[in-house]
N, CA, C and O atoms as a printed pandas DataFrame, in Angstrom:
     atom_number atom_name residue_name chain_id  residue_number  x_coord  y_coord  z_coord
0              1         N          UNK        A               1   15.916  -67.289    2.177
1              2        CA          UNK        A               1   14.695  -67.993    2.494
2              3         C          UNK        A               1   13.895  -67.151    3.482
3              4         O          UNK        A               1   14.538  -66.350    4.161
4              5         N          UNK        A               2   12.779  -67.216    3.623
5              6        CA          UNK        A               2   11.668  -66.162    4.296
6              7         C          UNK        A               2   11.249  -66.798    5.013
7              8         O          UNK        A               2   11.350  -68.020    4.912
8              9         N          UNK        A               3   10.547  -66.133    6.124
9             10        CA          UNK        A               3   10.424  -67.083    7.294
10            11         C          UNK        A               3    9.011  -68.184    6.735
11            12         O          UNK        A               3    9.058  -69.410    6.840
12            13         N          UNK        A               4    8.239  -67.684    6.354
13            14        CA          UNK        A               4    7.174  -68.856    6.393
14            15         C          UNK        A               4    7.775  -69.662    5.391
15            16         O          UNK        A               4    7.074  -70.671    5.303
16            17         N          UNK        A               5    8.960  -69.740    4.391
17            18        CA          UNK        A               5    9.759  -71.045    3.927
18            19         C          UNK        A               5   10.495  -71.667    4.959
19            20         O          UNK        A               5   10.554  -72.880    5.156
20            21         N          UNK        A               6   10.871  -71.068    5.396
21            22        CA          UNK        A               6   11.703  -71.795    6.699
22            23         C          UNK        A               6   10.838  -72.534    7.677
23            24         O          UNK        A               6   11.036  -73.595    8.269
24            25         N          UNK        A               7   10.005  -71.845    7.692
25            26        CA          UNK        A               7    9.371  -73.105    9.111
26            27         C          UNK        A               7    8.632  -74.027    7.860
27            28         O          UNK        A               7    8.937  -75.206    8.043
28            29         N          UNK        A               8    7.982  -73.908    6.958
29            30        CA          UNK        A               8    7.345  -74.941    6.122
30            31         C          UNK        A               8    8.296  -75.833    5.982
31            32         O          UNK        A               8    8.011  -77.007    6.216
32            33         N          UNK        A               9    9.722  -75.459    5.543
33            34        CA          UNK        A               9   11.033  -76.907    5.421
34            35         C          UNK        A               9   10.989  -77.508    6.725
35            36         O          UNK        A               9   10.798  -78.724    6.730
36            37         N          UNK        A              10   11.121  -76.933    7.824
37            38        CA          UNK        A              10   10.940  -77.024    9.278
38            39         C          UNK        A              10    9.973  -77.888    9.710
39            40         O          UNK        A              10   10.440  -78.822   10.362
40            41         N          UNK        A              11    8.512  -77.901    9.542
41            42        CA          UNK        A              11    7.188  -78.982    9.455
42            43         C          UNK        A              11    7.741  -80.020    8.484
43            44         O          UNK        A              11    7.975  -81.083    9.058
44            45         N          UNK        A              12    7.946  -80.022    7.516
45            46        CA          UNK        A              12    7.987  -81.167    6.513
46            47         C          UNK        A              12    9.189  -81.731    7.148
47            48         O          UNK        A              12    9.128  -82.932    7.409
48            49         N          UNK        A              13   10.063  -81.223    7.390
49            50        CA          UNK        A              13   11.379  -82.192    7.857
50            51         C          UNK        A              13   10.881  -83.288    9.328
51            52         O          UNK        A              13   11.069  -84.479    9.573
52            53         N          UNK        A              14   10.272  -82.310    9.969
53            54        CA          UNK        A              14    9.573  -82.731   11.329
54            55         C          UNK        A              14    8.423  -84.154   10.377
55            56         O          UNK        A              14    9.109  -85.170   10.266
56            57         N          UNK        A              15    7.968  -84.217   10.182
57            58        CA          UNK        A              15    6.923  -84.618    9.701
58            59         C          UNK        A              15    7.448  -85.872    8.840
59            60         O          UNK        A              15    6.715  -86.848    8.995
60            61         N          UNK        A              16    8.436  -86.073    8.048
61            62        CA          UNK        A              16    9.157  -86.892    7.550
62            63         C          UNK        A              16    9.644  -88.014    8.262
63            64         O          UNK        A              16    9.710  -89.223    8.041
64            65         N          UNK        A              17   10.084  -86.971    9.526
65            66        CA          UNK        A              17   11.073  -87.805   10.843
66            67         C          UNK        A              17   10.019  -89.030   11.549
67            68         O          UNK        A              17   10.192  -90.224   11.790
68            69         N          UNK        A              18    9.001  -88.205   11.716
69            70        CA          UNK        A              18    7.410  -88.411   12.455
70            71         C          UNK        A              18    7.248  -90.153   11.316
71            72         O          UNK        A              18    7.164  -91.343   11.622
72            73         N          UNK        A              19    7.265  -89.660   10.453
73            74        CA          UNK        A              19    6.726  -90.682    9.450
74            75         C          UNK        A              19    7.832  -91.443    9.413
75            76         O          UNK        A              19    7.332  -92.453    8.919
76            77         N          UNK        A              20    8.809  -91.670    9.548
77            78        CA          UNK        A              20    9.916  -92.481    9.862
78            79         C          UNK        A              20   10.326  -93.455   10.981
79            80         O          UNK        A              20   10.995  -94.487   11.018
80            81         N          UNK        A              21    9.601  -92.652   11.952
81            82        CA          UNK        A              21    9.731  -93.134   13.244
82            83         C          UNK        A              21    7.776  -94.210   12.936
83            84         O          UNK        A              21    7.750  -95.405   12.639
84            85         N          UNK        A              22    7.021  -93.704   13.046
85            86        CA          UNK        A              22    5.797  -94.464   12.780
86            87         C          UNK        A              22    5.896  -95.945   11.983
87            88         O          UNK        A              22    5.440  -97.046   12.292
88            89         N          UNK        A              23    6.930  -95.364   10.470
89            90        CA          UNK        A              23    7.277  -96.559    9.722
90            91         C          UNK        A              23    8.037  -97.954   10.629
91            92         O          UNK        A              23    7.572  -99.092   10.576
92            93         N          UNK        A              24    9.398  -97.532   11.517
93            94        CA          UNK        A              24   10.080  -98.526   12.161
94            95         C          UNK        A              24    8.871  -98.941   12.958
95            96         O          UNK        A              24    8.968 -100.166   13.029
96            97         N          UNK        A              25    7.637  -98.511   13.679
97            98        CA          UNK        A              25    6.874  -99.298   14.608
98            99         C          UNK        A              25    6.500 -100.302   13.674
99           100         O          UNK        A              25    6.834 -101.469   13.883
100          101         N          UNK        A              26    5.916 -100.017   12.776
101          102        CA          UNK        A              26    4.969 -100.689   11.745
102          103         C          UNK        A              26    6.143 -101.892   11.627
103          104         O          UNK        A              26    5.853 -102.931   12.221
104          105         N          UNK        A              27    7.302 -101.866   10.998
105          106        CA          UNK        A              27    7.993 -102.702   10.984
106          107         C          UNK        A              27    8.257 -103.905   11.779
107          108         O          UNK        A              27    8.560 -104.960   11.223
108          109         N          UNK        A              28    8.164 -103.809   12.953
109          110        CA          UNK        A              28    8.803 -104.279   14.309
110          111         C          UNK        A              28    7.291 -105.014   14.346
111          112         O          UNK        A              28    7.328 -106.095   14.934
112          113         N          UNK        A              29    6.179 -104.695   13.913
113          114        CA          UNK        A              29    5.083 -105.564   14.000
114          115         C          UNK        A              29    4.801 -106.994   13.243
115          116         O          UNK        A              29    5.504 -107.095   12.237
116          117         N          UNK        A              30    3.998 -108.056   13.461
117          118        CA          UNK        A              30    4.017 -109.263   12.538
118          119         C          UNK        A              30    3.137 -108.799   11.384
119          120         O          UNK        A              30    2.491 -107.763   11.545
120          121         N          UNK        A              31    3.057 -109.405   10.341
121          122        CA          UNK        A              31    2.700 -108.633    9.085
122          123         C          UNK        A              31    0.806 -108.536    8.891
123          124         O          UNK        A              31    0.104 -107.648    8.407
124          125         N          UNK        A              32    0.470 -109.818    9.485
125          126        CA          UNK        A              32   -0.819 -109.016    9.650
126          127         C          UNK        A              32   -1.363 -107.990   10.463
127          128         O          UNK        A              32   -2.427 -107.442   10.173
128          129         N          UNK        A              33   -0.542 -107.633   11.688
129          130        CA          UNK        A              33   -0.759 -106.612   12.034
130          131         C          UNK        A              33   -0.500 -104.999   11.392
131          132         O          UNK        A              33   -0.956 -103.948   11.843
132          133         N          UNK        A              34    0.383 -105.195   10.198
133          134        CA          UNK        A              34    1.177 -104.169    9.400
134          135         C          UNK        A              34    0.134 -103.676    8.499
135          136         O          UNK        A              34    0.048 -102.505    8.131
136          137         N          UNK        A              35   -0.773 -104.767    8.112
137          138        CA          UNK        A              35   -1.628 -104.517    7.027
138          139         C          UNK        A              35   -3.092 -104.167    7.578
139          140         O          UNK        A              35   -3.980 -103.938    6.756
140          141         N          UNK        A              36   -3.384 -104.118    9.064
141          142        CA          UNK        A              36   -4.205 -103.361    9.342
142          143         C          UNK        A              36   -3.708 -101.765    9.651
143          144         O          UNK        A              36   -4.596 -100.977    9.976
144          145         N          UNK        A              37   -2.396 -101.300    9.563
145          146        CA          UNK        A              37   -2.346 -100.512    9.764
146          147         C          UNK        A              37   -2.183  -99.263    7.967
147          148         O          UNK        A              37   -2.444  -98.105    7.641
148          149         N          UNK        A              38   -1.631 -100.450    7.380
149          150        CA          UNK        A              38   -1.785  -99.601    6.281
150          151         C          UNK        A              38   -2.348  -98.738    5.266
151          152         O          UNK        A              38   -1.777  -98.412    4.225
152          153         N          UNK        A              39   -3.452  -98.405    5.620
153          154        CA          UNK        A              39   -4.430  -97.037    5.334
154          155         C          UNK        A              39   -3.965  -95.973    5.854
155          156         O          UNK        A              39   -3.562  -94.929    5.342
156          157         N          UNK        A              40   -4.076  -96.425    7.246
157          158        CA          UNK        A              40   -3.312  -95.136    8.240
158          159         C          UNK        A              40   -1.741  -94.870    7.821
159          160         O          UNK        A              40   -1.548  -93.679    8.064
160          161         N          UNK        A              41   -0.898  -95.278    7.456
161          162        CA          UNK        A              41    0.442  -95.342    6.735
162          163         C          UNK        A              41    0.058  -94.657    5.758
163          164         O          UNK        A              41   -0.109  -93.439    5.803
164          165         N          UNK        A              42   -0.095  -95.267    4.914
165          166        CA          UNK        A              42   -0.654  -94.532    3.210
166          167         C          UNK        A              42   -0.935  -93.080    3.510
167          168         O          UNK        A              42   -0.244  -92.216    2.970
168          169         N          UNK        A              43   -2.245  -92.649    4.625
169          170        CA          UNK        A              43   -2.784  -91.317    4.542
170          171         C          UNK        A              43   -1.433  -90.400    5.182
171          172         O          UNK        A              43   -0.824  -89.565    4.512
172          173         N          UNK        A              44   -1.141  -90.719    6.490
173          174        CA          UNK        A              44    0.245  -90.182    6.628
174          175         C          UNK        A              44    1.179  -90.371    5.905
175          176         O          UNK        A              44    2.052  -89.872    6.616
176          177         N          UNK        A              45    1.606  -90.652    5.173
177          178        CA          UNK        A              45    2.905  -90.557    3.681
178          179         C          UNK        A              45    2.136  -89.548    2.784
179          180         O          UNK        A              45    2.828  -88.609    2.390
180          181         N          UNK        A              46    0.538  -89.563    2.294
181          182        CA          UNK        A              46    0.273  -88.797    1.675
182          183         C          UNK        A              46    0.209  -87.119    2.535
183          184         O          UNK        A              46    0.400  -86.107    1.861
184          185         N          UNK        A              47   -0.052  -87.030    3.925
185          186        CA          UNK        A              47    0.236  -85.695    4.581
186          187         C          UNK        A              47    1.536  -85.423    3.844
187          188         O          UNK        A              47    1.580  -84.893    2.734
188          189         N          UNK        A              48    2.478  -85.782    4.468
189          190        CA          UNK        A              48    4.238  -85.723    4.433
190          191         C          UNK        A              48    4.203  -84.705    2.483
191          192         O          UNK        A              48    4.691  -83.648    2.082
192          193         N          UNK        A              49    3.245  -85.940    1.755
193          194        CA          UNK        A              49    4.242  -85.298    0.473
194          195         C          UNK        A              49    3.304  -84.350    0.024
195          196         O          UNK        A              49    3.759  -83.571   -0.814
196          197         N          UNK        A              50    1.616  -84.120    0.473
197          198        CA          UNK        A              50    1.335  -82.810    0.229
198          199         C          UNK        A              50    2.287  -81.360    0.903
199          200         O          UNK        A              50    2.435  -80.300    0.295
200          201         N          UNK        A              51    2.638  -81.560    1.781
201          202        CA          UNK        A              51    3.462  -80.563    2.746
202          203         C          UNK        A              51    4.843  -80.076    1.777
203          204         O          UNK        A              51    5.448  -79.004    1.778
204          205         N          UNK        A              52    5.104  -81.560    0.813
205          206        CA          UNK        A              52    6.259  -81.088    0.455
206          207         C          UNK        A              52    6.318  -80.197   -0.817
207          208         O          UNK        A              52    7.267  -79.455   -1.073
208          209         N          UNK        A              53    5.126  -80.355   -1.644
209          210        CA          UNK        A              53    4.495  -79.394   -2.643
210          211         C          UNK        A              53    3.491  -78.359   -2.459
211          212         O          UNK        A              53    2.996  -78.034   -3.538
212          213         N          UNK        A              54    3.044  -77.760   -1.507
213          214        CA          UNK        A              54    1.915  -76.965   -0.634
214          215         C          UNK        A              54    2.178  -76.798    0.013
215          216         O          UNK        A              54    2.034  -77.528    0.994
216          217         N          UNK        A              55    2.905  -75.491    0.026
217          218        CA          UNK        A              55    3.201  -74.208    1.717
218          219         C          UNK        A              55    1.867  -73.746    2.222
219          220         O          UNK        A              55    0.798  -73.506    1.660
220          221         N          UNK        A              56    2.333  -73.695    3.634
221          222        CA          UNK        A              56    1.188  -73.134    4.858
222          223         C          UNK        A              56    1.604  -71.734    5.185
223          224         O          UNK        A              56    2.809  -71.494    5.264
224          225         N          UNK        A              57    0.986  -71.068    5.323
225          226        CA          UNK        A              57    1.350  -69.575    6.115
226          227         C          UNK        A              57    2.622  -69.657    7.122
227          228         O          UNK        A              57    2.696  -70.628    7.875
228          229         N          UNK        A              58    3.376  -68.901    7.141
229          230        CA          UNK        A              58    4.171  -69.025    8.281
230          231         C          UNK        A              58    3.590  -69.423    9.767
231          232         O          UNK        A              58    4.049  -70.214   10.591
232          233         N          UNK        A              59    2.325  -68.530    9.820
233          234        CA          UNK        A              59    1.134  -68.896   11.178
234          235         C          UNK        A              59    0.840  -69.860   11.583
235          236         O          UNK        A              59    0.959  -70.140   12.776
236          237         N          UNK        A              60    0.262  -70.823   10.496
237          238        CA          UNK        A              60   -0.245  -72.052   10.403
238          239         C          UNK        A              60    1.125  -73.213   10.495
239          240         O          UNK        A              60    0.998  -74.245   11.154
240          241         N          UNK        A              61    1.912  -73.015   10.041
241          242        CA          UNK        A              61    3.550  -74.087    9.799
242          243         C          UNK        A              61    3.981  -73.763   11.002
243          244         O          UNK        A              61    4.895  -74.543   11.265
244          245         N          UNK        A              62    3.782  -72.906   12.016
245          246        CA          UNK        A              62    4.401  -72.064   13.804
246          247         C          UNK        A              62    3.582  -72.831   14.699
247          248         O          UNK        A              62    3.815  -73.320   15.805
248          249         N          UNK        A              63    2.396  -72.819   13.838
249          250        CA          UNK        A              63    1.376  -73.459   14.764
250          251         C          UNK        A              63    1.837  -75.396   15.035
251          252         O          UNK        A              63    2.215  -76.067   15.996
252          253         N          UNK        A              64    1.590  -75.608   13.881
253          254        CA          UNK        A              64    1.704  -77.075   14.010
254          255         C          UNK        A              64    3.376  -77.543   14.400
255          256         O          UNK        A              64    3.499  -78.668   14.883
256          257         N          UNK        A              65    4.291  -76.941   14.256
257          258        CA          UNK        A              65    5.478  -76.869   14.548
258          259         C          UNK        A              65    5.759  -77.322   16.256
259          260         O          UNK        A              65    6.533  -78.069   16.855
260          261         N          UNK        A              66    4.662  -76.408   16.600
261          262        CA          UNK        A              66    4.626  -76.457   18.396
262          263         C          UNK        A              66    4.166  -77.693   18.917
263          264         O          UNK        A              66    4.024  -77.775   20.137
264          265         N          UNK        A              67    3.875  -78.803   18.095
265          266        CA          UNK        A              67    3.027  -79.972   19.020
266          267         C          UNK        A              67    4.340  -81.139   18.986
267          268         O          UNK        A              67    5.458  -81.045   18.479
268          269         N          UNK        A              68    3.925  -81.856   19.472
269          270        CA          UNK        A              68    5.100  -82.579   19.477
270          271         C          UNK        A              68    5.272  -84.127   18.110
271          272         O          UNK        A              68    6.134  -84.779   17.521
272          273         N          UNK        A              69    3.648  -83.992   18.259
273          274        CA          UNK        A              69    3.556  -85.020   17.236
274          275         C          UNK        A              69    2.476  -84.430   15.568
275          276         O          UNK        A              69    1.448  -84.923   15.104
276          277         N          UNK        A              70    3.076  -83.566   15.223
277          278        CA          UNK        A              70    2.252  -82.909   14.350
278          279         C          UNK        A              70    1.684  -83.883   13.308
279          280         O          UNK        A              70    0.470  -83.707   13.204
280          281         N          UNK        A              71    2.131  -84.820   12.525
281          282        CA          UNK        A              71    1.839  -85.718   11.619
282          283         C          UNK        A              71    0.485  -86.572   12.645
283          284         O          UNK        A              71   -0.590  -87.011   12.236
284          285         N          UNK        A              72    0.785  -86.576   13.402
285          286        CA          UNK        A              72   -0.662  -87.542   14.422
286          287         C          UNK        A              72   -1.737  -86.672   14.507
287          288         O          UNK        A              72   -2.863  -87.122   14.292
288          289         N          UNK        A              73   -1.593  -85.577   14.766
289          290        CA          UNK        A              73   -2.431  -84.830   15.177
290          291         C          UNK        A              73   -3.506  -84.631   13.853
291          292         O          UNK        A              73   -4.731  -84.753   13.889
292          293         N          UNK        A              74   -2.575  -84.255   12.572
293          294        CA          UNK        A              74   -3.438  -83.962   11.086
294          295         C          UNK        A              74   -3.896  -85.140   11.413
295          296         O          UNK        A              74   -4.995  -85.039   11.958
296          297         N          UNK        A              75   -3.454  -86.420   11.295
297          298        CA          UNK        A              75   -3.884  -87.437   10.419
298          299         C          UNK        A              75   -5.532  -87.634   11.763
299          300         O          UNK        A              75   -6.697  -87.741   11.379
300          301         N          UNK        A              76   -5.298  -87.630   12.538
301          302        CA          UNK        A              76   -6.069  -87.377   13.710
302          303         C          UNK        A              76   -7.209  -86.304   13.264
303          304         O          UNK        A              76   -8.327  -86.663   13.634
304          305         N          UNK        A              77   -7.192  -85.409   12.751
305          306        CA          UNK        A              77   -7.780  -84.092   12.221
306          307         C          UNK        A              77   -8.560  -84.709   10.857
307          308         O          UNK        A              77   -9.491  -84.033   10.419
308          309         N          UNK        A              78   -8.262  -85.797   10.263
309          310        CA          UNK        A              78   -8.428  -86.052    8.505
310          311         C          UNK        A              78   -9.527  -87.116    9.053
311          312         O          UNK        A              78  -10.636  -87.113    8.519
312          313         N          UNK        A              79   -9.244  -88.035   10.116
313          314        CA          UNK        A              79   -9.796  -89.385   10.213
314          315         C          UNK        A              79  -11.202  -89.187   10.829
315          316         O          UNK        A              79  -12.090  -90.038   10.796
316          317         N          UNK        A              80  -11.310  -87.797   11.473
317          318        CA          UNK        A              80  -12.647  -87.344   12.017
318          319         C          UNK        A              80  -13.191  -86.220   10.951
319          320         O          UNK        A              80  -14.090  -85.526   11.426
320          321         N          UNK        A              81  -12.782  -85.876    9.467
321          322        CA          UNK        A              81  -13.640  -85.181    8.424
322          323         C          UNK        A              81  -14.699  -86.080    7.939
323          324         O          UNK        A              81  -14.681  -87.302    8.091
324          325         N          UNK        A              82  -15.440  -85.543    7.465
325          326        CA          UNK        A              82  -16.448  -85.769    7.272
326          327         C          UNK        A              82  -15.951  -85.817    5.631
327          328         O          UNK        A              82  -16.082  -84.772    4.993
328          329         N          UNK        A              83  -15.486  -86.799    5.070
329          330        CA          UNK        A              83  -14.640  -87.067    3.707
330          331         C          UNK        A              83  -15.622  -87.756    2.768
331          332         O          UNK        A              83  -16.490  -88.443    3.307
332          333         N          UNK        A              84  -15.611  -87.683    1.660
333          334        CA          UNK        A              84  -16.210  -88.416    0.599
334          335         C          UNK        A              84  -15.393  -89.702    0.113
335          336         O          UNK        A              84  -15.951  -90.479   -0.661
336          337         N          UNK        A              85  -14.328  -89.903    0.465
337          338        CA          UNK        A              85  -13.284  -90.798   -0.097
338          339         C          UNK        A              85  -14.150  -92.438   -0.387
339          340         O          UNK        A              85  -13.788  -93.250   -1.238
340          341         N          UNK        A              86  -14.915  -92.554    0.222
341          342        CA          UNK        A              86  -15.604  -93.770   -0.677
342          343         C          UNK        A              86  -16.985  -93.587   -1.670
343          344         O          UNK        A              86  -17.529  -94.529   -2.247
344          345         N          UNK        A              87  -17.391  -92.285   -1.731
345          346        CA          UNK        A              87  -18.121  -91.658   -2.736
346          347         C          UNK        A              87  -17.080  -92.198   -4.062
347          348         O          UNK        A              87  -17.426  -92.854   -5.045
348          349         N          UNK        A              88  -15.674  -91.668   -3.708
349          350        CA          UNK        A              88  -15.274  -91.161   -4.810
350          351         C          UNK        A              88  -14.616  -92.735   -5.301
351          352         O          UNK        A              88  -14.440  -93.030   -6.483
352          353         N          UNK        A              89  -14.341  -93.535   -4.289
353          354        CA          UNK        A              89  -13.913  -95.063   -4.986
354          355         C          UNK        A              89  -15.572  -95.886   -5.401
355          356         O          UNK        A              89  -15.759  -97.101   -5.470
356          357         N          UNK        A              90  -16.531  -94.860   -5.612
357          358        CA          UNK        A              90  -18.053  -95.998   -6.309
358          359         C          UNK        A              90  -17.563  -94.888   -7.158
359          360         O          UNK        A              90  -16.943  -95.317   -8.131
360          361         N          UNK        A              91  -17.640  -93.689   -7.104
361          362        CA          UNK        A              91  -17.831  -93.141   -8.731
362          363         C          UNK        A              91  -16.273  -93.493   -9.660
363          364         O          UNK        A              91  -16.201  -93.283  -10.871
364          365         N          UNK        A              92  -15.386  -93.917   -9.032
365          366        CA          UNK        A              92  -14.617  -94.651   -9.854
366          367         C          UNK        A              92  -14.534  -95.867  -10.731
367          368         O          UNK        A              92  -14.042  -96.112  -11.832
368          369         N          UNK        A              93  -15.452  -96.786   -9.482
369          370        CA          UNK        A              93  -15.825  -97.823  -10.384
370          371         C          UNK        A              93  -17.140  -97.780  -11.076
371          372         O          UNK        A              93  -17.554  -98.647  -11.846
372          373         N          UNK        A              94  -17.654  -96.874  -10.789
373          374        CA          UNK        A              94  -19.022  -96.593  -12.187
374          375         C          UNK        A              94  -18.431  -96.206  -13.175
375          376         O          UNK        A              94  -18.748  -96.872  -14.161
376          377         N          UNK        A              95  -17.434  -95.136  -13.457
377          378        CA          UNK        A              95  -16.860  -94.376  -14.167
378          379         C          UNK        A              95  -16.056  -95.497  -15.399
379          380         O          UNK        A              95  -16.087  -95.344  -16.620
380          381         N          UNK        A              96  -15.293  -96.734  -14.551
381          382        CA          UNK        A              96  -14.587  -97.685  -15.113
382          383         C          UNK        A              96  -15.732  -98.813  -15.900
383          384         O          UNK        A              96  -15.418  -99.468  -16.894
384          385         N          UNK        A              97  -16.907  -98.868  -15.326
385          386        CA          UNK        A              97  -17.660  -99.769  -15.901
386          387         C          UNK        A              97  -18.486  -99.209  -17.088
387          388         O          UNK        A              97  -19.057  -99.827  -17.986
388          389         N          UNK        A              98  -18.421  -98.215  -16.915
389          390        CA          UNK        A              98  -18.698  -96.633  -18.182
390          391         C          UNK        A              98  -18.295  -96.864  -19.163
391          392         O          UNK        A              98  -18.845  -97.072  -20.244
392          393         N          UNK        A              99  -16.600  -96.831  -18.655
393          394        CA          UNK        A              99  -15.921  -96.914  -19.672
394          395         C          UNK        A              99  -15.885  -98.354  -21.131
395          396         O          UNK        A              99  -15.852  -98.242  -22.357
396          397         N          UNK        A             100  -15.914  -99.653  -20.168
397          398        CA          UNK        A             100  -15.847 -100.334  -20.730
398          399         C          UNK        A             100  -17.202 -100.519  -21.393
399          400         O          UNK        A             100  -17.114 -100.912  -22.557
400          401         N          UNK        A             101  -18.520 -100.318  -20.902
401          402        CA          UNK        A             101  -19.257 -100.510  -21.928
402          403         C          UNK        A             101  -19.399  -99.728  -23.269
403          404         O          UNK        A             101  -19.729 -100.120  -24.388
404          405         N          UNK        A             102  -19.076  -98.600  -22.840
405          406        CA          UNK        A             102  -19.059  -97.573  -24.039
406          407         C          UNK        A             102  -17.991  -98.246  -25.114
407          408         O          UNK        A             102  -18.390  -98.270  -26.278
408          409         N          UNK        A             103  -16.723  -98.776  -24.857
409          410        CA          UNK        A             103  -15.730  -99.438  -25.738
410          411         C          UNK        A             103  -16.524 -100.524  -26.427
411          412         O          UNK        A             103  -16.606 -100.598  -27.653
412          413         N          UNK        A             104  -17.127 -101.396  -25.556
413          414        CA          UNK        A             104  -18.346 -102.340  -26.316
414          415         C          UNK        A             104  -18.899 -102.016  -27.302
415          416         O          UNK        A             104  -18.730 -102.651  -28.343
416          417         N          UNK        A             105  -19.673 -100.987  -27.234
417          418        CA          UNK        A             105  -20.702 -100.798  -27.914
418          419         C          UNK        A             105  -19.911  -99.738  -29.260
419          420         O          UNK        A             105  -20.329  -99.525  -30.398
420          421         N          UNK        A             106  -18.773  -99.281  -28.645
421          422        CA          UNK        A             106  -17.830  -99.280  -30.348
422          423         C          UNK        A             106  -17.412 -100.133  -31.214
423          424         O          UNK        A             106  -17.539 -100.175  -32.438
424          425         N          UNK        A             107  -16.696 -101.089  -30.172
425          426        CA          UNK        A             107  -16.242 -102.332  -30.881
426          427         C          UNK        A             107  -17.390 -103.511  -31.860
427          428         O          UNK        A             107  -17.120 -104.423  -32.641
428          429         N          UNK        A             108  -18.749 -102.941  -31.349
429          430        CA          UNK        A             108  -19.957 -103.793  -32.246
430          431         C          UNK        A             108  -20.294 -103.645  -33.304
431          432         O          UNK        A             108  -20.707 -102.493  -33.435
432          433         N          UNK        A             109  -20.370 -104.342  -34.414
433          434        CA          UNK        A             109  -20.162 -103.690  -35.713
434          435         C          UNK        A             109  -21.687 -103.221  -36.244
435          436         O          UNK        A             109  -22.232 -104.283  -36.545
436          437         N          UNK        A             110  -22.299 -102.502  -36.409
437          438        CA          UNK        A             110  -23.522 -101.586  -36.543
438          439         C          UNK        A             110  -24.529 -102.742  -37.565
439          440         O          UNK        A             110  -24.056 -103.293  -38.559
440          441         N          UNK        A             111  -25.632 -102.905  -37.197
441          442        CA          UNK        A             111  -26.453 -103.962  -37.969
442          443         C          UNK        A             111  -26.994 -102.655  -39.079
443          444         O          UNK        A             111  -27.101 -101.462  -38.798
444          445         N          UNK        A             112  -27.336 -103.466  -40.666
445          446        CA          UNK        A             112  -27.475 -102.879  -41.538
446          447         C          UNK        A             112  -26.939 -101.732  -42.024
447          448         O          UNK        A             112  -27.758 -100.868  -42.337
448          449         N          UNK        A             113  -25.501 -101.423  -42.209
449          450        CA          UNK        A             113  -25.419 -100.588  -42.835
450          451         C          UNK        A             113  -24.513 -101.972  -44.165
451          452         O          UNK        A             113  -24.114 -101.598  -45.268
């Protein structure tokens, strides 16, 4: 194994733990409080399993390695981008309402032929 595999297993293991430990808080909370947190859950689980299919430079995996709470810090880093993520849930549901009319207008049986 080469070093920038090694510290990338190294972040993701860290980062797993991170997300493990975050999960038992969430737990220990009453459940409507659980479900305001669950966006923030979701996006950190989704860090964790990009990390686990997408290596970082050895530089970059050394870097984040050094903080103590690396999974906070990204998700901290993601929550202040400047993201399209609700662009992309309207062009989903345009896309879905697309869809179904276009099925409509197959399913109509053609006047005069």
């Amino acid at each position: 194994m080469d070093n920038a595999e090694e510290l990338n297993v190294k972040l993701f293991r860290k980062l797993e733990s991170e997300l493990a430990e975050y999960k038992q808080k969430l737990l220990s909370m009453p459940a409507g409080e659980i479900l305001t947190h669950a966006y923030e859950y979701t996006i950190r689980e989704d860090i964790v399993y990009d990390l686990e299919y997408n290596d970082l430079s050895a530089e970059q995996a050394s870097a984040l390695l050094k903080l103590d709470k690396p999974l906070e810090a990204i998700y901290q880093k993601f929550e202040h981008m400047d993201c399209s993520y609700m662009s992309m849930i309207h062009q989903a549901i345009e896309l879905k309402a697309d869809d179904l009319i276009m099925t409509r207008k197959c399913d109509q049986p053609e006047i005069g032929r």
